[in-house]
Backbone as XML, in Angstrom:
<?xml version="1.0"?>
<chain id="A" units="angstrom">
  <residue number="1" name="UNK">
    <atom name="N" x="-26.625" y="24.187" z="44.103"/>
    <atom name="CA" x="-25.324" y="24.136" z="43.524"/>
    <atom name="C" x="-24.696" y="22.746" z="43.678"/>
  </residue>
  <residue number="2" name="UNK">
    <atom name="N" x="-25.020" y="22.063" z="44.650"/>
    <atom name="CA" x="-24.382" y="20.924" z="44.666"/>
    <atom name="C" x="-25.153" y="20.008" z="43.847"/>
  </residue>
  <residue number="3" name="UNK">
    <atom name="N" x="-26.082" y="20.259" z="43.422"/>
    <atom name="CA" x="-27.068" y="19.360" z="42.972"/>
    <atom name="C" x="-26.263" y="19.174" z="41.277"/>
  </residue>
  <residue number="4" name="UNK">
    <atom name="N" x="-26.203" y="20.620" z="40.747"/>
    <atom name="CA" x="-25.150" y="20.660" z="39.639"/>
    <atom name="C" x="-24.022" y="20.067" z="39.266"/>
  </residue>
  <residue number="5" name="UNK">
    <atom name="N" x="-23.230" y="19.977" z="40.254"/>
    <atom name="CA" x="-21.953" y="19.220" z="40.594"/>
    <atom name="C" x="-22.324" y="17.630" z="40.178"/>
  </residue>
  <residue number="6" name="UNK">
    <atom name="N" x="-23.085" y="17.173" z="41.234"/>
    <atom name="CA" x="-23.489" y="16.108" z="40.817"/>
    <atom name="C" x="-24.032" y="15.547" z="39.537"/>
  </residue>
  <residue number="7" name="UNK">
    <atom name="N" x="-24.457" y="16.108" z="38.839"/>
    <atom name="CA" x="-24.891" y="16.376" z="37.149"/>
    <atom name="C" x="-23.504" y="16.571" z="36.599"/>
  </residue>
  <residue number="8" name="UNK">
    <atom name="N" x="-22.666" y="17.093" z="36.980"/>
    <atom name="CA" x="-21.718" y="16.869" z="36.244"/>
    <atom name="C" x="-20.572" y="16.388" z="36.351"/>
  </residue>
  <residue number="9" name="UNK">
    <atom name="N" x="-20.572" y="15.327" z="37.344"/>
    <atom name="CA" x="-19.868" y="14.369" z="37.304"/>
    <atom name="C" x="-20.054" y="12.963" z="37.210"/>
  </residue>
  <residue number="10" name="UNK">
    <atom name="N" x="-21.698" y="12.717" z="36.952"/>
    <atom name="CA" x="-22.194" y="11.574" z="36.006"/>
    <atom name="C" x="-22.382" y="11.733" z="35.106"/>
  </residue>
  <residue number="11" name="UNK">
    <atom name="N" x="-21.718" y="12.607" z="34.330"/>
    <atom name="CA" x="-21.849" y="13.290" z="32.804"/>
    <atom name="C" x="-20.585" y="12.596" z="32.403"/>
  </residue>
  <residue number="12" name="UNK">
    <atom name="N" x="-19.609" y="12.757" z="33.155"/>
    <atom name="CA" x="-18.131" y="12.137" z="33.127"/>
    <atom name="C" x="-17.812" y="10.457" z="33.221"/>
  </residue>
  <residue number="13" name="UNK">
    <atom name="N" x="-18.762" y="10.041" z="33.686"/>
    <atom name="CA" x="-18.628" y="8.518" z="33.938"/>
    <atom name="C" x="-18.879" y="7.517" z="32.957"/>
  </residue>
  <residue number="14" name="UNK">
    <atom name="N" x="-20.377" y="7.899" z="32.091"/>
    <atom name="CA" x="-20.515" y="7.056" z="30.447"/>
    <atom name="C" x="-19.318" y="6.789" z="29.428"/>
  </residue>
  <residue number="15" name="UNK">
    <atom name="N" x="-18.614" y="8.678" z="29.482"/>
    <atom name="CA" x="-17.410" y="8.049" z="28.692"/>
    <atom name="C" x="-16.212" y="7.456" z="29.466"/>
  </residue>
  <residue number="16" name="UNK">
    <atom name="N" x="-16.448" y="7.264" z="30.596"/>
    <atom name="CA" x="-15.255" y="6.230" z="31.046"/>
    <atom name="C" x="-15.286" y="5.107" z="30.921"/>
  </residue>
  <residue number="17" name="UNK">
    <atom name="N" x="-16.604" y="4.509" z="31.040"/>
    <atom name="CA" x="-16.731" y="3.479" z="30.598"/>
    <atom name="C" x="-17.218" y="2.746" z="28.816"/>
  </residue>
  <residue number="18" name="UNK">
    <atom name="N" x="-17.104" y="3.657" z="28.052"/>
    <atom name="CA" x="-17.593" y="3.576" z="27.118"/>
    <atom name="C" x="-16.038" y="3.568" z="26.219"/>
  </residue>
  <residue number="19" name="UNK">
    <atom name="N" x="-15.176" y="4.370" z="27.040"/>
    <atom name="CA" x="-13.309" y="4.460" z="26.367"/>
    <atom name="C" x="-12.530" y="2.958" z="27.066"/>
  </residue>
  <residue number="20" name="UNK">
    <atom name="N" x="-13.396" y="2.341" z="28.176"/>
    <atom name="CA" x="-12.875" y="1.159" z="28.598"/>
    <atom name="C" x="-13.559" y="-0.399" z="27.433"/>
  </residue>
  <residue number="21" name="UNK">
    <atom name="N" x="-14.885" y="-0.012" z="27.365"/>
    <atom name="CA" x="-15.309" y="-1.078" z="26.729"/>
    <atom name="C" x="-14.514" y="-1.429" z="24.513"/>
  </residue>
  <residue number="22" name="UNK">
    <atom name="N" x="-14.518" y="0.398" z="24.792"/>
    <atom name="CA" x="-13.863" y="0.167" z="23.319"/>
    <atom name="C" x="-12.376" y="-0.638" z="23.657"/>
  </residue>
  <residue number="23" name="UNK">
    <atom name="N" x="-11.577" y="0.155" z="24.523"/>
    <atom name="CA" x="-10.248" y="-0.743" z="24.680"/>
    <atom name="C" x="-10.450" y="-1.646" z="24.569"/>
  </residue>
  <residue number="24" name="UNK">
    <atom name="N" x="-11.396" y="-2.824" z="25.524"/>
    <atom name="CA" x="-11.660" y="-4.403" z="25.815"/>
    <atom name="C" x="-12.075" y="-4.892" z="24.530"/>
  </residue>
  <residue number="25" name="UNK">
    <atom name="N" x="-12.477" y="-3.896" z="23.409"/>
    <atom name="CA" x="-13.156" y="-4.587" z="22.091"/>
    <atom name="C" x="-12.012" y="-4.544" z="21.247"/>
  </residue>
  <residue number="26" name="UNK">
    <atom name="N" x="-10.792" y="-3.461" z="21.228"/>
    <atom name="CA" x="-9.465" y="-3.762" z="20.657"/>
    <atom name="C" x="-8.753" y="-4.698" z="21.265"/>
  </residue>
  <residue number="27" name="UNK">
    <atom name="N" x="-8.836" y="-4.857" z="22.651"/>
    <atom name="CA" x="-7.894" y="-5.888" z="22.807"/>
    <atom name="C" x="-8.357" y="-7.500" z="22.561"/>
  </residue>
  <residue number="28" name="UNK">
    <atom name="N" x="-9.606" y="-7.634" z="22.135"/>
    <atom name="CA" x="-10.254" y="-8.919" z="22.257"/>
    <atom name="C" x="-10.433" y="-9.162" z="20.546"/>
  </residue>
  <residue number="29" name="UNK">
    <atom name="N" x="-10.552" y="-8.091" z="19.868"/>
    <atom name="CA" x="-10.022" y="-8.255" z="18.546"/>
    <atom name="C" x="-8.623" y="-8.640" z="18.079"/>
  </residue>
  <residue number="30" name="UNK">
    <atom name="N" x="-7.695" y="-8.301" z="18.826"/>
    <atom name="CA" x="-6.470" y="-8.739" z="18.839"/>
    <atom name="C" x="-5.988" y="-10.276" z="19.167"/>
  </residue>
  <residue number="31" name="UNK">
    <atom name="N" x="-6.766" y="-10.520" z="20.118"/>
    <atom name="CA" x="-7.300" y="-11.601" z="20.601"/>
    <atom name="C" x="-7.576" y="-12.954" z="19.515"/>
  </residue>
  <residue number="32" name="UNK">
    <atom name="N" x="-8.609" y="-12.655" z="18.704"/>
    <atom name="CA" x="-8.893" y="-12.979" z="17.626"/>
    <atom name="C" x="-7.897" y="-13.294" z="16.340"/>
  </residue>
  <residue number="33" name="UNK">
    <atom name="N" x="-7.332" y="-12.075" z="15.993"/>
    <atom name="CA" x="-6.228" y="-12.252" z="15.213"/>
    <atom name="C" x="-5.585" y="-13.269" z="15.327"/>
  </residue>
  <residue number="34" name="UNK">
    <atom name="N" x="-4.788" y="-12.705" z="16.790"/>
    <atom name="CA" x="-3.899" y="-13.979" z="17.138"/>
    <atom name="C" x="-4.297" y="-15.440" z="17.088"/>
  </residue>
  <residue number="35" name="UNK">
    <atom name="N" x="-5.580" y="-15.735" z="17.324"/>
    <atom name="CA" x="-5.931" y="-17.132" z="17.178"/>
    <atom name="C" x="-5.973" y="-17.809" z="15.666"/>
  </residue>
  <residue number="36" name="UNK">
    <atom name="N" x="-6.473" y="-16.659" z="15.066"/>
    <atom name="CA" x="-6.237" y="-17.381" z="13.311"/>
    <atom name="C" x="-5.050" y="-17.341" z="13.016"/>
  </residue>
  <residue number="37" name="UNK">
    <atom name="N" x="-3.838" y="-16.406" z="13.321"/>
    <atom name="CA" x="-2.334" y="-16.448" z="12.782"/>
    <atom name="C" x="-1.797" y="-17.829" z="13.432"/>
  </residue>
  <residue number="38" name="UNK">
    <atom name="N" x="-2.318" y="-18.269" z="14.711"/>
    <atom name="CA" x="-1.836" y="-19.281" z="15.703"/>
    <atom name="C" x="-2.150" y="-20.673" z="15.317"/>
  </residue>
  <residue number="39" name="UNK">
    <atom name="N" x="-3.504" y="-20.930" z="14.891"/>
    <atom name="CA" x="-3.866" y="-21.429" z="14.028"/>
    <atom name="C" x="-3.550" y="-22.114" z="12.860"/>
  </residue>
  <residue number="40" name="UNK">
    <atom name="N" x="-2.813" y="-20.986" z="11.545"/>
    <atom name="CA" x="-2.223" y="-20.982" z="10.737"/>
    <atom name="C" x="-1.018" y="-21.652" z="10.765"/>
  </residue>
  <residue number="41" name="UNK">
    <atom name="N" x="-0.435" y="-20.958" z="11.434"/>
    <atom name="CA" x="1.288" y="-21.699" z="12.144"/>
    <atom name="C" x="1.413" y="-22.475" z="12.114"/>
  </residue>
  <residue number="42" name="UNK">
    <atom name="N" x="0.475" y="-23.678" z="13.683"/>
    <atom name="CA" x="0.617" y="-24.509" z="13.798"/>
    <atom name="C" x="0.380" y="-25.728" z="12.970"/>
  </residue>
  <residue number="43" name="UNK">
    <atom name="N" x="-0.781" y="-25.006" z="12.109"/>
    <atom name="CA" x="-1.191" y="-26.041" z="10.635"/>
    <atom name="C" x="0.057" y="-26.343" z="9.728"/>
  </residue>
  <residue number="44" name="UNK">
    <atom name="N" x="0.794" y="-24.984" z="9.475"/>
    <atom name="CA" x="1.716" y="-25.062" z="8.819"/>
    <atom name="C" x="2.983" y="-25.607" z="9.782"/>
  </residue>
  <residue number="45" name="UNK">
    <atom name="N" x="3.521" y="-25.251" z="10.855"/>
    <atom name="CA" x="4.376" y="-26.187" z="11.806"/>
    <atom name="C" x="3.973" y="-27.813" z="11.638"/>
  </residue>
  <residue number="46" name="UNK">
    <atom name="N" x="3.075" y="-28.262" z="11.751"/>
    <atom name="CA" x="2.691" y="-29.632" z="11.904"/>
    <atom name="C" x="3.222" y="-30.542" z="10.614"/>
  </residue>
  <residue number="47" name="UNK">
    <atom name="N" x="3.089" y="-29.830" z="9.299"/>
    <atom name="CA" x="2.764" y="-30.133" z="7.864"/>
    <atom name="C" x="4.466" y="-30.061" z="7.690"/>
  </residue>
  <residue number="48" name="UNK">
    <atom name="N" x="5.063" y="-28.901" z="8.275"/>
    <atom name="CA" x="6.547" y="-29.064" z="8.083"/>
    <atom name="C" x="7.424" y="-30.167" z="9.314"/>
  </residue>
  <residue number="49" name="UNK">
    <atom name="N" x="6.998" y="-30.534" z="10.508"/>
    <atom name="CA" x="7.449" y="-30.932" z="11.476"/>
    <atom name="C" x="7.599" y="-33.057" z="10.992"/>
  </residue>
  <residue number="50" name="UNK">
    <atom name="N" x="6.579" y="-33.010" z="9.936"/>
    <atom name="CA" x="6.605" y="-34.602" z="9.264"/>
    <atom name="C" x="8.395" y="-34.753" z="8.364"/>
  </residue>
  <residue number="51" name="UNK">
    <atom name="N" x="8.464" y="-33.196" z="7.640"/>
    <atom name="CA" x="9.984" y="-33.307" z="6.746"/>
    <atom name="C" x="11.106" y="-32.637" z="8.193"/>
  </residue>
  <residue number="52" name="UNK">
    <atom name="N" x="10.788" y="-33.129" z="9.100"/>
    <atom name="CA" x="11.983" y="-32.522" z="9.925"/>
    <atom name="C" x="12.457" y="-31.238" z="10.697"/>
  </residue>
  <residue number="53" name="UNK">
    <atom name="N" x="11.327" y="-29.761" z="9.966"/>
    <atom name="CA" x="11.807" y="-28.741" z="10.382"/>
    <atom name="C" x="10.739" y="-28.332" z="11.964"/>
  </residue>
  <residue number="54" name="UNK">
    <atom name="N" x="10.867" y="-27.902" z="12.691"/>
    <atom name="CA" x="10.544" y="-27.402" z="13.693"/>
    <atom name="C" x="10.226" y="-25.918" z="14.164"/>
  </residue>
  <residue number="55" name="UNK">
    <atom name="N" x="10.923" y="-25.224" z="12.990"/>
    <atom name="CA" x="10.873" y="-23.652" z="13.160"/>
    <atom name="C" x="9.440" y="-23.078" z="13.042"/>
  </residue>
  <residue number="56" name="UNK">
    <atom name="N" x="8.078" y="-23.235" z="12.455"/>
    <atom name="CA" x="7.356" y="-23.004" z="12.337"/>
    <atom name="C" x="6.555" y="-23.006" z="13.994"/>
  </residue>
  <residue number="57" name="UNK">
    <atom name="N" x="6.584" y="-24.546" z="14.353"/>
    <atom name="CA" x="6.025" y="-24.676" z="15.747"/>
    <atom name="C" x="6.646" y="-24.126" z="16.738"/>
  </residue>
  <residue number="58" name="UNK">
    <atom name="N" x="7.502" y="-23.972" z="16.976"/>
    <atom name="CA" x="8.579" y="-22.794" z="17.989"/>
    <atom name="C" x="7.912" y="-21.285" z="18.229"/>
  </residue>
  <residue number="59" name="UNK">
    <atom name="N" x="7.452" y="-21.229" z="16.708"/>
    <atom name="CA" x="7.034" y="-19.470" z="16.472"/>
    <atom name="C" x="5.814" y="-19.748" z="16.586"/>
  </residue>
  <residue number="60" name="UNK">
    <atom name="N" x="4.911" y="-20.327" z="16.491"/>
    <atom name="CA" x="3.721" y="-20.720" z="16.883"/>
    <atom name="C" x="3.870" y="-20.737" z="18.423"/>
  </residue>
  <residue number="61" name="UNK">
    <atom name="N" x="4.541" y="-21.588" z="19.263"/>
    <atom name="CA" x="3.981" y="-21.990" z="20.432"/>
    <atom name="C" x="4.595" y="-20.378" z="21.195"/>
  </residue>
  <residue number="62" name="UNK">
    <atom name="N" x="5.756" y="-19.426" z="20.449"/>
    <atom name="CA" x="5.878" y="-18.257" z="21.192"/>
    <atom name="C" x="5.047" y="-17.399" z="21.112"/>
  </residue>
  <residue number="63" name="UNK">
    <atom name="N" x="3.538" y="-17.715" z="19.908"/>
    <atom name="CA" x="2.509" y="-16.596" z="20.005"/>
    <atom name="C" x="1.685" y="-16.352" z="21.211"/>
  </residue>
  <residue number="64" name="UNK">
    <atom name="N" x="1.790" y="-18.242" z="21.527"/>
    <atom name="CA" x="0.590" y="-18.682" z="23.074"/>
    <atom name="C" x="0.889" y="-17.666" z="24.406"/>
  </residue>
  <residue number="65" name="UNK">
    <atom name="N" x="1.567" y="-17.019" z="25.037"/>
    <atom name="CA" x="1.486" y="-15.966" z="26.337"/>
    <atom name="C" x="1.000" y="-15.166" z="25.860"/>
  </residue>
  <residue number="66" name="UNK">
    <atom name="N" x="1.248" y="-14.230" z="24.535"/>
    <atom name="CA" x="0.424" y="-13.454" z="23.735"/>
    <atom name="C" x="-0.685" y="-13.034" z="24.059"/>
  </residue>
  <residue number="67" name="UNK">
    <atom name="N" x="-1.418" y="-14.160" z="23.251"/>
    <atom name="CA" x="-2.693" y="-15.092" z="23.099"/>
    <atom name="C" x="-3.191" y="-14.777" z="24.184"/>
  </residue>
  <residue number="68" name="UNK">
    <atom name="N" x="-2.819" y="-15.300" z="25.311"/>
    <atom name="CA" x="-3.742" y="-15.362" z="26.639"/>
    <atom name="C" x="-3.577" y="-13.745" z="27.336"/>
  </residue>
  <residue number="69" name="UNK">
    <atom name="N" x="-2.484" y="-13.230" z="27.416"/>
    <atom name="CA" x="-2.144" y="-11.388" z="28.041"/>
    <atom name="C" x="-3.432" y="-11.007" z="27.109"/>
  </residue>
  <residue number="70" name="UNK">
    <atom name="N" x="-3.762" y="-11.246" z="25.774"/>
    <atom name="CA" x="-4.203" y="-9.690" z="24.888"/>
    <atom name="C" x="-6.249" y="-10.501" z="25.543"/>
  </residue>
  <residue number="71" name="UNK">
    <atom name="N" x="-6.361" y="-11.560" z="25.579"/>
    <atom name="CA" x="-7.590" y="-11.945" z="26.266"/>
    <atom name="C" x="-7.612" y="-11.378" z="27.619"/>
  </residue>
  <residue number="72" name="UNK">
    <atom name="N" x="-6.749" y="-11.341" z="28.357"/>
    <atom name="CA" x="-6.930" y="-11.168" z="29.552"/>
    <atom name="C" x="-7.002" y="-9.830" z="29.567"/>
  </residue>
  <residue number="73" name="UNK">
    <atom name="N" x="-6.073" y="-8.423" z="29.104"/>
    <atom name="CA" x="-6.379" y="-7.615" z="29.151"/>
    <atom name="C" x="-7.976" y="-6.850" z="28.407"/>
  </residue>
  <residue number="74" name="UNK">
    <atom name="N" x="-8.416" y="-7.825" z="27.073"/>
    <atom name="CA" x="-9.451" y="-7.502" z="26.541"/>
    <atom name="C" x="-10.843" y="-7.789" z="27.876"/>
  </residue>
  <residue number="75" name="UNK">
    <atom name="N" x="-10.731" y="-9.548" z="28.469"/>
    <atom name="CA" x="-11.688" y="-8.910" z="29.037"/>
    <atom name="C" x="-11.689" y="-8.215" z="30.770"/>
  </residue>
  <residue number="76" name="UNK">
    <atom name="N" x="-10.382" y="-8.081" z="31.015"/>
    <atom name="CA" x="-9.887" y="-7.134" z="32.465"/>
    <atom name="C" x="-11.035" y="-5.499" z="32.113"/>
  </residue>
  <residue number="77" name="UNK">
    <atom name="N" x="-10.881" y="-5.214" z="30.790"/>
    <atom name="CA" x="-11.298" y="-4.315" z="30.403"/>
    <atom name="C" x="-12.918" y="-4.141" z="30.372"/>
  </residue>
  <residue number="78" name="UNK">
    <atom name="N" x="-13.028" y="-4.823" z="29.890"/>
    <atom name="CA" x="-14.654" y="-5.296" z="29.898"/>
    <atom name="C" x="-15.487" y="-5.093" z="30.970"/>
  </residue>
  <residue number="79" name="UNK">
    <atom name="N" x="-14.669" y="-6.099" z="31.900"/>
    <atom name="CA" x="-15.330" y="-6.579" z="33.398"/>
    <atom name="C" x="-15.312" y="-5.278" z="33.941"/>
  </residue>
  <residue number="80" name="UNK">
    <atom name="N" x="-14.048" y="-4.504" z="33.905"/>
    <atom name="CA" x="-14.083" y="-3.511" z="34.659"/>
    <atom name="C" x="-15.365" y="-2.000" z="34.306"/>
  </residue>
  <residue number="81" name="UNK">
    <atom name="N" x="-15.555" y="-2.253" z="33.191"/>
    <atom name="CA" x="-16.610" y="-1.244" z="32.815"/>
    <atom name="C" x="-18.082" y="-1.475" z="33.052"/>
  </residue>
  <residue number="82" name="UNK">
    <atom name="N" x="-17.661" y="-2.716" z="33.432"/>
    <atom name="CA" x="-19.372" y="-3.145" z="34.050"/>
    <atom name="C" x="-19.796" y="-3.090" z="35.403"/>
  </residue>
  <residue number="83" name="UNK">
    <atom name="N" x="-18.625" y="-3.428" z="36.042"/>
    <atom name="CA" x="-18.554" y="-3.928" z="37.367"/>
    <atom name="C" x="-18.007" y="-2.446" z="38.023"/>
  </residue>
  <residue number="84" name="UNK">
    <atom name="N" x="-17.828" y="-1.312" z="37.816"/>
    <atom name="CA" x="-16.769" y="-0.515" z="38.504"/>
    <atom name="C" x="-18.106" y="0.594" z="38.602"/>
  </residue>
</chain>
Protein backbone atom coordinates (compact mmCIF):
# COMPACT_ATOMS: atom_id res chain seq x y z
CA UNK A 1 0.00 0.00 0.00
CA UNK A 2 2.58 2.37 0.48
CA UNK A 3 4.22 1.43 -2.50
CA UNK A 4 0.86 2.84 -4.29
CA UNK A 5 0.98 6.04 -2.58
CA UNK A 6 4.17 6.55 -3.86
CA UNK A 7 2.94 5.95 -7.55
CA UNK A 8 0.73 8.38 -6.93
CA UNK A 9 2.32 11.09 -5.96
CA UNK A 10 4.93 11.06 -8.80
CA UNK A 11 2.01 10.95 -10.98
CA UNK A 12 1.39 14.53 -9.53
CA UNK A 13 4.77 16.04 -10.03
CA UNK A 14 5.17 16.01 -14.24
CA UNK A 15 2.23 18.26 -14.25
CA UNK A 16 3.73 20.58 -11.84
CA UNK A 17 6.32 21.05 -13.59
CA UNK A 18 5.06 20.95 -16.94
CA UNK A 19 2.12 24.01 -15.64
CA UNK A 20 5.49 25.83 -14.43
CA UNK A 21 7.46 25.50 -17.66
CA UNK A 22 4.32 26.58 -19.72
CA UNK A 23 4.02 29.74 -17.34
CA UNK A 24 7.99 30.49 -17.92
CA UNK A 25 7.13 30.09 -21.83
CA UNK A 26 4.19 32.84 -21.37
CA UNK A 27 6.10 34.91 -19.46
CA UNK A 28 9.25 34.85 -21.72
CA UNK A 29 6.97 35.34 -24.69
CA UNK A 30 5.89 38.41 -23.15
CA UNK A 31 9.26 39.05 -22.73
CA UNK A 32 9.70 39.11 -26.35
CA UNK A 33 6.86 41.28 -27.19
CA UNK A 34 8.02 43.77 -25.06
CA UNK A 35 11.39 43.93 -26.71
CA UNK A 36 9.97 44.55 -30.28
CA UNK A 37 7.27 47.24 -28.92
CA UNK A 38 10.56 48.71 -26.96
CA UNK A 39 12.37 48.62 -29.83
CA UNK A 40 9.81 50.29 -31.92
CA UNK A 41 9.43 53.25 -29.49
CA UNK A 42 12.64 54.01 -29.09
CA UNK A 43 13.21 54.02 -33.00
CA UNK A 44 10.34 56.12 -33.15
CA UNK A 45 11.36 58.34 -29.79
CA UNK A 46 14.83 58.94 -31.34
CA UNK A 47 13.36 60.03 -34.98
CA UNK A 48 10.94 62.41 -32.98
CA UNK A 49 13.51 63.57 -30.17
CA UNK A 50 15.73 65.40 -33.46
CA UNK A 51 12.09 67.83 -33.95
CA UNK A 52 12.02 68.39 -30.15
CA UNK A 53 9.38 66.01 -28.77
CA UNK A 54 10.40 63.62 -26.01
CA UNK A 55 7.11 61.84 -25.31
CA UNK A 56 7.81 58.81 -27.25
CA UNK A 57 11.23 58.07 -25.27
CA UNK A 58 9.65 58.62 -21.77
CA UNK A 59 7.08 55.77 -22.79
CA UNK A 60 9.72 53.76 -24.10
CA UNK A 61 12.18 54.03 -21.25
CA UNK A 62 8.79 53.28 -18.79
CA UNK A 63 8.47 49.86 -20.72
CA UNK A 64 12.33 48.94 -19.38
CA UNK A 65 11.29 47.51 -15.42
CA UNK A 66 8.65 45.71 -17.42
CA UNK A 67 11.03 44.27 -19.68
CA UNK A 68 13.30 42.92 -17.08
CA UNK A 69 10.14 41.68 -14.11
CA UNK A 70 8.33 39.65 -17.22
CA UNK A 71 12.21 37.97 -18.00
CA UNK A 72 12.79 37.44 -14.64
CA UNK A 73 9.62 35.93 -13.79
CA UNK A 74 9.73 33.89 -17.27
CA UNK A 75 12.94 32.44 -16.37
CA UNK A 76 12.30 32.23 -12.16
CA UNK A 77 9.83 29.88 -13.75
CA UNK A 78 11.86 27.85 -15.80
CA UNK A 79 14.73 27.39 -13.37
CA UNK A 80 12.36 26.40 -10.92
CA UNK A 81 10.91 23.43 -12.91
CA UNK A 82 14.17 22.08 -13.46
CA UNK A 83 15.90 22.56 -10.46
CA UNK A 84 12.98 21.83 -7.80
Amino acid sequence: MANFKKDKDSEKKPDLYKDKIIKGAIWLSVTAIIIGADALLFTIGWNNYRHGSYTVIIIATCFLPLLFFSAYKGMKNILDSIFL
